[in-house]
C-alpha positions, 0 to 999 in steps of 0.5 A: 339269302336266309339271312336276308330273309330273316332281316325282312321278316323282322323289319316288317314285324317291327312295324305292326307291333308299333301299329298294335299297340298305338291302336290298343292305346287309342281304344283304352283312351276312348273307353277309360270314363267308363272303367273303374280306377283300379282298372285305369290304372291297371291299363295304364300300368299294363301300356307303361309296361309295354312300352318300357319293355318294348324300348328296352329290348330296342336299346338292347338290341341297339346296344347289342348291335354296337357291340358286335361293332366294338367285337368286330374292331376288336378282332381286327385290332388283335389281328394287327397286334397279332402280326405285329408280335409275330413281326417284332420276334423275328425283329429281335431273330433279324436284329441279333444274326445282324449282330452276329454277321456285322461282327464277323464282316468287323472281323474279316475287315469289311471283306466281301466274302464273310457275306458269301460264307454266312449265307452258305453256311449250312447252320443258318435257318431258314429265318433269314434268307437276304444278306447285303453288305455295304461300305462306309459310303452305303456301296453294296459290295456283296448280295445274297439271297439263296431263295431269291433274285432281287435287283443290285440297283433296287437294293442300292436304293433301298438301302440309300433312303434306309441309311439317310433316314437312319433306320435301323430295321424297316421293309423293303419291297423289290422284285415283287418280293416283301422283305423284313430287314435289320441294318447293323453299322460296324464300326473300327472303334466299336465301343465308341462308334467311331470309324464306320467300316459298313453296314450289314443288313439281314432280311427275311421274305414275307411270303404267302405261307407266313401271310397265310399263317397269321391268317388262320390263327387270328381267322382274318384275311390279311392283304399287304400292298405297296402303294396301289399294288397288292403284293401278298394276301389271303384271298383269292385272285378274284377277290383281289380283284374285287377289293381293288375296285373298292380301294382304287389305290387309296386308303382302305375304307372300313367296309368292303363287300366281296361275293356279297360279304361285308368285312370290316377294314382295319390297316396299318402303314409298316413303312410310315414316311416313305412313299410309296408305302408298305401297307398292311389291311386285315379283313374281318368278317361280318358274317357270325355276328350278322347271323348273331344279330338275327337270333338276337332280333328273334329272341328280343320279339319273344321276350318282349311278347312275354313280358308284356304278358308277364307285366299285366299279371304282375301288376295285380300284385303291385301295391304301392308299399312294395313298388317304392323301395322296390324302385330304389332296388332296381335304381341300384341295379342299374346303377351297379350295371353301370359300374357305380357302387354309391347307389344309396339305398335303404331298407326299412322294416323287415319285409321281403323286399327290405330283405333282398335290398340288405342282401343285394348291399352286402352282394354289391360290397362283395361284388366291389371287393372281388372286382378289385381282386380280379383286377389284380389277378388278371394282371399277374396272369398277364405278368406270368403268361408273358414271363413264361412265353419269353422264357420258352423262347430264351430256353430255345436259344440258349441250348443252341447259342451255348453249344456254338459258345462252347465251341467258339470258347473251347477253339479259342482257348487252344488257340491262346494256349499254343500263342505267346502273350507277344504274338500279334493274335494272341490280343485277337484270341482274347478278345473272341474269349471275353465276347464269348464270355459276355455272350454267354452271360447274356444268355445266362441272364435271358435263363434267369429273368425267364425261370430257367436257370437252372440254380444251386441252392443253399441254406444261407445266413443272409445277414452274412452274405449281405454284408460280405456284399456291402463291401463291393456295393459301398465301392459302385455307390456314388459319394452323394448317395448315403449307404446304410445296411440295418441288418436284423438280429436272430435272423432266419434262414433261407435256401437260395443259390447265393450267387443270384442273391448277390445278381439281386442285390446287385441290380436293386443297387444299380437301379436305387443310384440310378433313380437319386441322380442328385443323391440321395440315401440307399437302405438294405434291410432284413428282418424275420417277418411273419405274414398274417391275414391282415398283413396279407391283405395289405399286400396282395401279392404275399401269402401268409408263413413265416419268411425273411425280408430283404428290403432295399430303400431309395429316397429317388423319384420314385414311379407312378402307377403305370411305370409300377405295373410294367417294371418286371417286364423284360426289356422295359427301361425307363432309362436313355437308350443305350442306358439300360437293357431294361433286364435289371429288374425282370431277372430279380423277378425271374431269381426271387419267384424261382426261389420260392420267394414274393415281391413288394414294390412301394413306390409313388412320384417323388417319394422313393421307392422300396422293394422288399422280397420276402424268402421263405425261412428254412430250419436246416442249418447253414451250408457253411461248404458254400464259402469253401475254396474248390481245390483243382484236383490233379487230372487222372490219367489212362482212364476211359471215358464215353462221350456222348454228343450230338453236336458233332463241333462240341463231340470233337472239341470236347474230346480234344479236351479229354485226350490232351488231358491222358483219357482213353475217349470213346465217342457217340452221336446218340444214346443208341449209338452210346448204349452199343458201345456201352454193352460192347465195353461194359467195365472197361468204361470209367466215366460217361459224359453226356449231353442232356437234350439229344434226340432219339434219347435224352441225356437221363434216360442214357443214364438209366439204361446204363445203370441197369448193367453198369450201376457203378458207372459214374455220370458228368452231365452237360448241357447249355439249357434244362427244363426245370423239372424233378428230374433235373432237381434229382440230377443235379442231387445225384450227378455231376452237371457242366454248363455249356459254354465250358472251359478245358479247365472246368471240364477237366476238374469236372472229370477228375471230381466224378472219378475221384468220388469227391463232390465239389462243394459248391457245384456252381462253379461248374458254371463259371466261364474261366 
């Protein structure tokens, strides 16, 4: 109601200003063969000044009115966009249990029951709670849903039309319940696809607290339908109500009044193709910028009173040398307003007003300048920001993937060991060794590309680590593809974990032949640069110091400008699909930023590409242990050793491992569990081996209460992720650390080098699945 007053008191004022001022235009023209010329011109100067002002503030506040407009839309467009990430990362959750519950259905050959366990099994979350598997014909043969009911037929014939279109992903609607599904065909020739057995899908119910969530973050009402019907919204019954009037099972309009209220309409089809449609409408309120908007009116009436006033006292101090260059002065202001930086200008002599035009040039080139380089920086923030939210994410999964890779990894091994190579399992069980070794190189690349490995440095020869290189990457080019290596002399040192240095060269490699499919040449440079503030100015992302470069040069098509900004980008691939993971470059992003190091792409349509990664240079002398061979140190025996774990699968597997090896194991569940014990004991315990993430109490606060009574105790970490903190850079320094998913072997190596004092020389092969 007050705004609507409001609106009516401003629109009645609108009116008698214009009345007013026409009236006053009127008399100044009956009147003016009686006034001086000077006083002409000031009236008229004065009305000029009136009505420009008064039409300003009106464009203003049109403009301002659009504006709020393009606000209101924008809102509504980052709502969708909102959703739709929200919706692609539990596509990518839905689309790998997919993978993990097809393998498994693969495995049991097609049985009914894998869906039965899978849906049962107490570690699944609650991400996904519809689990359906079908024939090779698209028969269902088993449904489950713990938190729901949903029909055998309804089901069947969704999954029809799904497999007709192809579909890999979508949403289902039954039984009055929206669900998000990812469909995974198995095959009985996985590698070649060949062989369908069936076809698993995993889904997860849309209800109103995930509805409801998105709302509140994005401050939108959000209305899902099928068809005409409403299937899950924000908005009250009596508001569905009133909506539904205003669609009459049509497309949204894009403005809807409820109890009153204007909202802006803006919708999304999640289901393009079928019909009836899944279909998403996000309302945003006009409310603020209604309230905004009258403010506006106030303030837009106020300023035009006082610059009427303002301009009539003004202009008794104008005079026609001042006004010209002056013109020209607000010319360029408006032109720069606009976003034009050529607005000619010129000061002549050394007046005031010639002096603010030189000193407006100079702030316009430097405004033109610090334009450009917010450009650059907003899209490394953009870069940053979307590398640190995937990590967090990567790091998440991979503490609990590694602990079920252990697992799965430390079974079978048992199994192959009590297997004879002529056993009809024994293939089977190595196979279940090398998925899990690819799976947990999968995670260990999701560590890296994200910032997350956590990695062993050494001060390096590059020159020497390239060239041992170049002999395997000579092997993996093709033979139209022309290989040279130009290594510097008296190149510098650097500190980085060679092992990623290699992954670098590595995916650089692969991705130079990809992009010559018609041959071509390959170059791998070094050389000691020294960065100063002109190069650095020709290559914003690099600061100034003294580094060594390693380039890789290919004479392919090259990119253009777009496909430039986004090729750090994890997932983003040029390539075919099935070509490419689109990980290539993101992890030798996450490996150079990670070890303290810059990058540098050159690179335009048909003229190649060049990267060149700048690594800080070191003055410590080269870590020649990195090259030495790890001796497997005979097992000790009889020794005991305190095993702290708080997943009770890898407590039990990790301490088959110690016992078949001759340890004493004691085992606890935590570090309150582990300190009783500890202070019971006290000397008699020889070694701890400890989880690092555990609730209650980290892996390195164990550590430290222990030292306090047990200084000589000595310390194997382990642990499927890490922070990359100081405390983990001192852990790595003082103790010995055990990557999950690890074998029998490494651990037992592992435990017999912290009971024998002696450091593995390059601790990294801890890491490395046997």
């Amino acid at each position: 109601m007050r705004r609507a007053v409001s609106n009516l008191r401003i629109a009645q004022a609108k009116p008698l200003l214009l009345k007013g001022m026409n009236t006053l235009f009127t008399l100044l023209m009956d009147r003016q063969a009686n006034l001086r010329l000077r006083t002409k011109l000031l009236l008229s100067l004065v009305l000029c000044t009136a009505g420009l002002t008064s039409a300003t503030l009106l464009v203003v506040r049109h403009t301002a009115e659009l504006q709020v407009q393009r606000q209101i839309e924008g809102d509504a467009r980052y709502a969708i966009l909102t959703f739709q990430g929200m919706q692609n990362e539990r596509q990518m959750v839905l689309v790998n249990k997919a993978d993990l519950v097809a393998t498994l259905a693969h495995m049991r050959g097609g049985d009914a029951t894998a869906i039965q366990e899978i849906s049962q099994d107490p570690w699944q979350s609650d991400d996904c709670n519809l689990f359906l598997l079908a024939d090779h014909s698209g028969k269902i043969v088993a449904l489950q849903a713990p938190t729901s009911n949903p029909s055998l037929g309804a089901a069947q014939e969704l999954l029809r039309r799904a497999l007709k279109q192809g579909a890999r992903a979508g949403w289902w609607y039954t039984d009055a319940r929206l669900y998000q599904v990812a469909l995974q065909p198995f095959y009985e020739d996985a590698p070649g696809k060949s062989g369908l057995l069936g076809t698993v899908v995993v889904g997860r119910e849309v209800d109103a607290r995930v509805v409801g969530d998105v709302g509140r973050i994005t401050s939108s009402h959000f209305i899902f339908r099928y068809g005409g019907d409403f299937v899950i919204s924000t908005l009250s019954p009596l508001e569905e109500q009133e909506v539904a009037q205003q669609l009459q099972g049509g497309p949204a309009p894009q403005q809807i009044q409820i109890d009153g209220e204007k909202f802006f309409a803006s919708s999304l089809e999640l289901t393009p193709g079928m019909r009836p449609a899944v279909s998403l409408t996000v309302l945003k309120s006009y409310r603020e910028a209604a309230i905004f908007l009258a403010r506006l009116n106030h303030l837009l009436l106020g300023l035009g009173l006082v610059a009427v006033l303002a301009g009539g006292a003004l202009v008794f101090l104008i005079s026609d040398a001042f006004t010209r260059p002056l013109t020209r002065l607000v010319g360029g202001v408006r032109a720069l307003e606009q976003g034009s930086f050529t607005y000619p200008l010129k000061a002549l002599g050394d007046d005031e007003v010639a002096q603010v035009t030189r000193a407006f040039e100079q702030m316009r080139r430097t405004l033109q300048n610090n334009q450009a380089q917010t450009q650059q920086l907003e899209d490394q923030l953009r870069q940053s920001q979307k590398m640190d939210a995937l990590g967090r994410l990567a790091g998440g999964i991979a503490h609990d993937f590694n602990n079920l890779l252990t697992i799965i990894k430390g079974h079978c091994g048992l199994l192959l060991d009590r297997l004879s190579p002529g056993d009809t399992l024994y293939g089977s069980g190595e196979q279940i060794q090398k998925a899990s070794d690819r799976a947990a190189s999968l995670t260990r690349q999701l560590l890296t590309f994200s910032r997350r490995q956590m990695l062993q440095p050494k001060v390096l020869d590059l020159n020497a680590l390239i060239a041992e290189m170049g002999k395997l990457l000579r092997r993996l080019v093709r033979e139209d593809v022309e290989f040279l290596l130009r290594l510097g002399e008296s190149l510098g040192r650097v500190k980085a974990d060679p092992g990623q240095i290699e992954q670098v060269l590595l995916n650089l490699t692969v991705n130079a032949c990809d992009a010559m499919p018609e041959g071509g040449k390959l170059t791998i440079e070094s050389h000691n640069v020294l960065v100063d503030k002109e190069y650095a100015r020709t290559h914003p992302t690099i600061e100034p110091g003294d580094y060594v470069m390693l380039a890789v040069s290919d004479t392919g098509y090259g990119m253009d400008a777009a496909t430039k900004a986004r090729i750090f980008e994890p997932f983003f691939t040029t390539k075919e699909p099935g070509k490419g993971t689109g990980l290539g470059l993101a992890i030798v992003y996450g490996v150079v930023t990670q070890s303290d190091g810059l990058i540098w792409v050159d690179s335009s349509p048909r003229n190649g590409t060049r990267f060149e990664i700048y690594l800080p240079r070191v003055r410590e002398q080269v870590d020649r242990s990195a090259s030495e061979k790890i001796a497997v140190m005979p097992a000790r025996r009889f020794e005991t050793v305190l095993l702290v774990e708080d997943q009770e699968e890898v407590r039990e597997l990790t301490s088959d491992f110690l016992t078949s090896a001759g340890y004493r194991v004691i085992t606890a569940q935590d570090g309150d569990e582990a300190l009783e014990i500890a202070q019971r004991l006290r000397e008699t315990i020889h070694l701890l081996v400890t989880d690092v993430v555990m609730p209650k109490m980290s892996g390195t606060e164990l550590v430290k209460q222990l030292k306090r009574f047990l200084p000589d105790l000595k310390v194997v970490y382990m642990s499927g992720y890490i922070e990359q903190n100081e405390d983990c850079k001192e852990l790595l320094e003082k103790e010995f650390y055990l990557q999950k998913p690890f074998s029998r072997d490494v651990l037992l190596r592992q435990v017999s080098e912290a009971l024998t004092h002696k450091r593995l020389a390059h601790s990294s092969a801890a890491a490395v699945l046997l």
